[in-house]
Structures are given as C-alpha cells and as structure tokens.
N, CA and C atoms as a LAMMPS dump frame, in Angstrom:
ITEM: TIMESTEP
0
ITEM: NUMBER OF ATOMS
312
ITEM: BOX BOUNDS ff ff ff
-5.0000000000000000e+02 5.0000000000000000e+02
-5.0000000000000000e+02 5.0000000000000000e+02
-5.0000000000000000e+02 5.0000000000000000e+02
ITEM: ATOMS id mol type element x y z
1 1 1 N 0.829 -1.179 0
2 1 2 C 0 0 0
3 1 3 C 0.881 1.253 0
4 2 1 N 1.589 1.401 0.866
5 2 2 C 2.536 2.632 0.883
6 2 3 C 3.777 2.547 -0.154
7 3 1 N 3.967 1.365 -0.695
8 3 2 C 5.018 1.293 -2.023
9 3 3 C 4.006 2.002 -2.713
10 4 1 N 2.617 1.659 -3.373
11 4 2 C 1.916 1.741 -4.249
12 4 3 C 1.642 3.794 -4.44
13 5 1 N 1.368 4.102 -2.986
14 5 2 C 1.48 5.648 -2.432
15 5 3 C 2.984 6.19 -3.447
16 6 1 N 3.615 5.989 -2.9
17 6 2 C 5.283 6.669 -2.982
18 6 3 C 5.446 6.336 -4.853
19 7 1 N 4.871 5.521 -5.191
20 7 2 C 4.817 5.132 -6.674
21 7 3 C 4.273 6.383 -7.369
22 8 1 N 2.87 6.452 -6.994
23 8 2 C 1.956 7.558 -7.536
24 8 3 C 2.824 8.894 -7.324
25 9 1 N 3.703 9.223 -6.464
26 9 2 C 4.291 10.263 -6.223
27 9 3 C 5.293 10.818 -7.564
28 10 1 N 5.116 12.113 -8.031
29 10 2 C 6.284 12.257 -9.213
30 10 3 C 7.289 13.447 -8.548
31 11 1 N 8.373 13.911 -9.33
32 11 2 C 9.174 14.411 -9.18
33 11 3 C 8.602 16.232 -7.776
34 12 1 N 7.766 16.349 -8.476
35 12 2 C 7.123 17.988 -7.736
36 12 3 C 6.493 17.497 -6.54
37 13 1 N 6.62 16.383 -6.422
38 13 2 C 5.896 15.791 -4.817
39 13 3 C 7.295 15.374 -3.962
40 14 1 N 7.9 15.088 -4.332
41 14 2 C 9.504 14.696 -3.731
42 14 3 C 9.517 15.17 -2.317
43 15 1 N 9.228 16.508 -2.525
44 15 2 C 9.352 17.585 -1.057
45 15 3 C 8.607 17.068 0.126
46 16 1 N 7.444 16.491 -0.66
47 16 2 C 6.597 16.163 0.637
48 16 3 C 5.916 14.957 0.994
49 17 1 N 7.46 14.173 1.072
50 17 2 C 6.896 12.879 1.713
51 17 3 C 7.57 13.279 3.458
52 18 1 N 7.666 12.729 3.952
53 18 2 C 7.992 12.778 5.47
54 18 3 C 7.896 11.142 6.152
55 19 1 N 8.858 11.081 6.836
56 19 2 C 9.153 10.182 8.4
57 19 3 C 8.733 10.142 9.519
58 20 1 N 7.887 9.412 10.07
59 20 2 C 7.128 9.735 11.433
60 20 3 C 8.86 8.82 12.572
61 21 1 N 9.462 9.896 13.399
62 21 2 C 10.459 9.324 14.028
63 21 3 C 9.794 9.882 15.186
64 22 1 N 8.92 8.811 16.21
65 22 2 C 8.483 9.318 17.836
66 22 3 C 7.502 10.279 17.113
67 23 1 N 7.501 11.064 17.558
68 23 2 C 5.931 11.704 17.557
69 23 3 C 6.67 13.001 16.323
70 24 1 N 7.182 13.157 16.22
71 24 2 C 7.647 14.004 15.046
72 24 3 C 7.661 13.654 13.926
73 25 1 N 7.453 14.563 12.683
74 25 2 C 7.322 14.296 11.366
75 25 3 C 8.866 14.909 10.273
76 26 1 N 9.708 13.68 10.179
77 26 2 C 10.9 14.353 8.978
78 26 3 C 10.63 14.027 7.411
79 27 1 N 11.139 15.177 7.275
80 27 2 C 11.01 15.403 5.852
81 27 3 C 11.987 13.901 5.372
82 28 1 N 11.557 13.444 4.11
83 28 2 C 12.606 12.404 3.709
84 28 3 C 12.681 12.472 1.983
85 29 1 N 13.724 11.99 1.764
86 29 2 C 14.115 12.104 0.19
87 29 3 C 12.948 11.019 -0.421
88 30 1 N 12.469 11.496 -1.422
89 30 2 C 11.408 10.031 -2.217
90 30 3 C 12.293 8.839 -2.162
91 31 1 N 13.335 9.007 -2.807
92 31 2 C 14.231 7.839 -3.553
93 31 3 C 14.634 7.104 -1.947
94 32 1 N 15.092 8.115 -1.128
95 32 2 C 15.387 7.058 0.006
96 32 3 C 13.874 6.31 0.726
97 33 1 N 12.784 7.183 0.773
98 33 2 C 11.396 6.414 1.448
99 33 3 C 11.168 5.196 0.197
100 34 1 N 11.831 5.38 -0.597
101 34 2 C 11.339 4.064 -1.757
102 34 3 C 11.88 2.946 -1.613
103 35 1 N 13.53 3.485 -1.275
104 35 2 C 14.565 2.229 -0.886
105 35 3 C 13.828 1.72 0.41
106 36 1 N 13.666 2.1 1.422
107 36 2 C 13.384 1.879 3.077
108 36 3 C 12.155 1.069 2.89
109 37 1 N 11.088 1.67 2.207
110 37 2 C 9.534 0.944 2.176
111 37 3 C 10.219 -0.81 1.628
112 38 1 N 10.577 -0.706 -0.083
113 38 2 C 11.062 -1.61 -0.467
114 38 3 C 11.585 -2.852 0.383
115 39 1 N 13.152 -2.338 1.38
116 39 2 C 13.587 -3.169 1.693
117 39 3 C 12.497 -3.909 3.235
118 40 1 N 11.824 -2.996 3.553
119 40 2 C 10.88 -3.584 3.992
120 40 3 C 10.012 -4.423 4.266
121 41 1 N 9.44 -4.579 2.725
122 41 2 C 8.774 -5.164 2.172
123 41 3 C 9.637 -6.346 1.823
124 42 1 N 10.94 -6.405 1.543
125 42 2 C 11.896 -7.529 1.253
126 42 3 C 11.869 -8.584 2.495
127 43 1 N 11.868 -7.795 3.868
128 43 2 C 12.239 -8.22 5.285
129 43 3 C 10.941 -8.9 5.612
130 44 1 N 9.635 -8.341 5.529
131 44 2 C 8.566 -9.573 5.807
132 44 3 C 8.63 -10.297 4.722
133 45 1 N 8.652 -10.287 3.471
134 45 2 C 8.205 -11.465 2.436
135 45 3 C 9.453 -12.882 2.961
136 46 1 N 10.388 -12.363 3.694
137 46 2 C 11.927 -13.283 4.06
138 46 3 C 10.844 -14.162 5.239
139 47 1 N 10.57 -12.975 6.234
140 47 2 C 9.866 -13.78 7.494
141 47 3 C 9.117 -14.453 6.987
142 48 1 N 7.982 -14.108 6.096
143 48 2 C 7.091 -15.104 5.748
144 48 3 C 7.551 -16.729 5.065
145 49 1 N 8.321 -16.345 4.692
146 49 2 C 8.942 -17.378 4.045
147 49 3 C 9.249 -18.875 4.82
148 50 1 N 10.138 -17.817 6.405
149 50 2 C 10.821 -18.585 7.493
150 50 3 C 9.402 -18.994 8.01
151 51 1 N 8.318 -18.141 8.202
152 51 2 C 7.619 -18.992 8.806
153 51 3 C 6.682 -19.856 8.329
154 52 1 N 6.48 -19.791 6.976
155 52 2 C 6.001 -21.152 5.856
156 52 3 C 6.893 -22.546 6.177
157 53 1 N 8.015 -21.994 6.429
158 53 2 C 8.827 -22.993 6.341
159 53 3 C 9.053 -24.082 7.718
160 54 1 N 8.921 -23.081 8.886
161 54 2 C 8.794 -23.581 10.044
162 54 3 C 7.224 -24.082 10.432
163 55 1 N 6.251 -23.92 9.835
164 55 2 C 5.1 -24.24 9.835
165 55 3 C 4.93 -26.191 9.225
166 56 1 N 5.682 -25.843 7.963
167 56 2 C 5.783 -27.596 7.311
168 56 3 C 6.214 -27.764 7.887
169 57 1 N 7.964 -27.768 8.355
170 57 2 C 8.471 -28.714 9.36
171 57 3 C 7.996 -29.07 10.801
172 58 1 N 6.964 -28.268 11.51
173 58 2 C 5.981 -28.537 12.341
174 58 3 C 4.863 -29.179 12.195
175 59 1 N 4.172 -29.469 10.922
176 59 2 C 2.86 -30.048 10.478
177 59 3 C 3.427 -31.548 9.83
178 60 1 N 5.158 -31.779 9.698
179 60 2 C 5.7 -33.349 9.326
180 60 3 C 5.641 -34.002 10.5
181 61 1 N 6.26 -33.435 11.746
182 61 2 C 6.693 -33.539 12.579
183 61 3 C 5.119 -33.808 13.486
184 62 1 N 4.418 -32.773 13.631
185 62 2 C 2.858 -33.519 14.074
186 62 3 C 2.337 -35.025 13.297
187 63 1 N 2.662 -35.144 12.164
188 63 2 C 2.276 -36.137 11.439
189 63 3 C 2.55 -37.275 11.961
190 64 1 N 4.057 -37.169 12.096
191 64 2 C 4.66 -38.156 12.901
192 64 3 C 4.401 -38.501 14.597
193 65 1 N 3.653 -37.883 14.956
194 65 2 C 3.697 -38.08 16.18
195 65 3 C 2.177 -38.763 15.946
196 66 1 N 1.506 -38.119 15.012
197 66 2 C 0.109 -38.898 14.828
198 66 3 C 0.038 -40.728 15.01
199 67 1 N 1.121 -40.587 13.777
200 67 2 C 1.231 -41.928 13.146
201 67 3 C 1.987 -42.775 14.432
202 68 1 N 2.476 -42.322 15.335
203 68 2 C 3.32 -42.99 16.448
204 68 3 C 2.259 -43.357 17.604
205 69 1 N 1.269 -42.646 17.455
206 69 2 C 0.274 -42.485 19.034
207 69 3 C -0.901 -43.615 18.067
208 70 1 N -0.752 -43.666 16.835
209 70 2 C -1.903 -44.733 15.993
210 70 3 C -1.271 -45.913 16.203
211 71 1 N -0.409 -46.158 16.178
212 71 2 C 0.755 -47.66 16.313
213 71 3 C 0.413 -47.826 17.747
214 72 1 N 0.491 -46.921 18.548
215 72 2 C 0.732 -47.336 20.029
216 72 3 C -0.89 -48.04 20.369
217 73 1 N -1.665 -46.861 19.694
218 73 2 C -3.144 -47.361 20.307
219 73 3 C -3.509 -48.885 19.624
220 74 1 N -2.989 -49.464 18.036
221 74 2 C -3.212 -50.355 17.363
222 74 3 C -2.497 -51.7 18.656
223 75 1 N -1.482 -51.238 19.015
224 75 2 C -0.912 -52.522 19.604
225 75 3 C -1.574 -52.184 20.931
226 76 1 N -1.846 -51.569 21.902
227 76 2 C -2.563 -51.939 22.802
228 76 3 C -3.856 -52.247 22.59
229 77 1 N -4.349 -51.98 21.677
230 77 2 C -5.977 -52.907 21.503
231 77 3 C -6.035 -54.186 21.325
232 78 1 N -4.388 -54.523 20.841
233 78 2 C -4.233 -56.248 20.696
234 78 3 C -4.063 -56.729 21.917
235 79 1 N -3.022 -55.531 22.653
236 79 2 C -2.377 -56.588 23.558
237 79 3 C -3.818 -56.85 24.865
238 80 1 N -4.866 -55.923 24.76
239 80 2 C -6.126 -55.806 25.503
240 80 3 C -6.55 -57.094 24.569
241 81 1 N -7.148 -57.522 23.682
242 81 2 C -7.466 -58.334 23.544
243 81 3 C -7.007 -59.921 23.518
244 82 1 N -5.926 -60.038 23.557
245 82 2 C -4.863 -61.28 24.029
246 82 3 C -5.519 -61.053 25.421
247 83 1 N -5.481 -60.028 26.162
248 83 2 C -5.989 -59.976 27.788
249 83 3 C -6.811 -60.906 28.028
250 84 1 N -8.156 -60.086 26.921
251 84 2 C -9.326 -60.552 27.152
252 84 3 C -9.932 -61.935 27.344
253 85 1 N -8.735 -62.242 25.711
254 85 2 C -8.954 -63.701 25.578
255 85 3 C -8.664 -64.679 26.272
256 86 1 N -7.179 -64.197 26.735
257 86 2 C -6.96 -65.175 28.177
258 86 3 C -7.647 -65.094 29.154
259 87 1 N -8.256 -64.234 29.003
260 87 2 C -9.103 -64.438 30.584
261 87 3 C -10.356 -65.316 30.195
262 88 1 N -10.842 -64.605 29.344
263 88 2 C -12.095 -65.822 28.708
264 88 3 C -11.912 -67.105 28.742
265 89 1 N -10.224 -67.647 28.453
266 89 2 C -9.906 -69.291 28.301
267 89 3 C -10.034 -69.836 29.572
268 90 1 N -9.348 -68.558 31.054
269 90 2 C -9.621 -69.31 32.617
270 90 3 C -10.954 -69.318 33.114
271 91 1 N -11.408 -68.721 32.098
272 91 2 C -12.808 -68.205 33.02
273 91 3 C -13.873 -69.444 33.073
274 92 1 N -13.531 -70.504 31.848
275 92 2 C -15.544 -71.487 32.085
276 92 3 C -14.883 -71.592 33.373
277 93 1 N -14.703 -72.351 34.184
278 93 2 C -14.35 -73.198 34.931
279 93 3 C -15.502 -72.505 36.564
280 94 1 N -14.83 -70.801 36.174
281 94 2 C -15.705 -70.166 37.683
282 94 3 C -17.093 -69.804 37.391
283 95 1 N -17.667 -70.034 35.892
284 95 2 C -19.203 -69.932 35.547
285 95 3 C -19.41 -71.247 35.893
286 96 1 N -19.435 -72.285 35.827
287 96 2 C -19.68 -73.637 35.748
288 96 3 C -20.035 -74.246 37.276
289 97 1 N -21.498 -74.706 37.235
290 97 2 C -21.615 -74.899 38.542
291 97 3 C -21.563 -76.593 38.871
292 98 1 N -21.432 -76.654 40.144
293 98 2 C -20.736 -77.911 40.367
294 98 3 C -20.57 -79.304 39.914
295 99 1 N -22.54 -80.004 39.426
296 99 2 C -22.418 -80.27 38.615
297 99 3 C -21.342 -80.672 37.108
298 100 1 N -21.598 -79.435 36.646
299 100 2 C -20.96 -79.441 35.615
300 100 3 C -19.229 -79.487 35.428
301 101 1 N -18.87 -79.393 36.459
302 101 2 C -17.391 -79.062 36.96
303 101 3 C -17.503 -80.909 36.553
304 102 1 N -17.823 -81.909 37.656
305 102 2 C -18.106 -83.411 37.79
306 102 3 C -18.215 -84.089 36.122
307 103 1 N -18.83 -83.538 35.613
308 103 2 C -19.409 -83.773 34.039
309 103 3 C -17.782 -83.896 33.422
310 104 1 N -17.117 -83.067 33.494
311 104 2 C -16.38 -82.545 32.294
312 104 3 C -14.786 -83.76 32.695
C-alpha cells in the first residue's frame, strides 16, 4: 500500500513525503522512502517465508507423532485383547456350577 502511495508520487511531490520518528514528522528524500519501504517489504516477504517454512516442518513432525500415538493405540488394543482372551480361556471353569465341573 505505501510502495503503491510513494509510486503515484512524481518528481514535484519529492518535497513532501515525510518520516514519522516518535511523535515528530521528517522530511525524507522520495528515492530514500522508496529504498526503506522496499527493503521492507523484502524483510517480511523473508519472514514469511521462514515462517512457511517452520510451519511444514511442524505439520511433518505432528504427522509423525500422529502416526506414532496410531501404532501405540493399534498394539494396545491387541495386547487388551490377548488380555481378554486369556481371561475368557480361565474363566468357564468359575461360571460352571458344580455339577458341571463333575461332568467334564
């Protein structure tokens, strides 16, 4: 927006761009408010960049922790059901009433 400002500006406007430094207003050269806005504009498009970048390597890295906590829950549902099952194999014996204990 303010590149786009300082753009529209021609030579007979030069005089009156200005610097807000603290609560005061300096006069500034066009060509230098053009360089300053510019490199500006260079310095977030960089951050953005870093933080695109630190964003994927945070969203691989969640991935992986996904896929680690899915493994963990896959093998404890087995190892719960090996539980289960063993317990099911000791178990006729304490349903089974006396009788039937004699029978077998």
């Amino acid at each position: 927006m303010v590149a786009a400002e300082l753009a529209l500006l021609g030579e007979e406007d030069a005089d009156n761009v200005f610097k807000q430094v603290g609560p005061v207003l300096v006069k500034q050269d066009l060509d230098e408010a053009k360089v300053n806005v510019n490199k500006r504009i260079e310095f977030i498009k960089a951050k953005l960049k870093e933080i695109d970048e630190q964003k994927s390597a945070l969203e691989k890295e969640q991935q992986g922790v996904i896929e680690r906590v899915q493994g963990l829950q896959a093998f404890f549902n087995k190892q719960q059901q090996a539980a289960v099952a063993r317990a099911a194999a000791q178990q006729p014996t304490k349903n089974m009433t006396p009788n039937q204990l004699h029978s077998q």
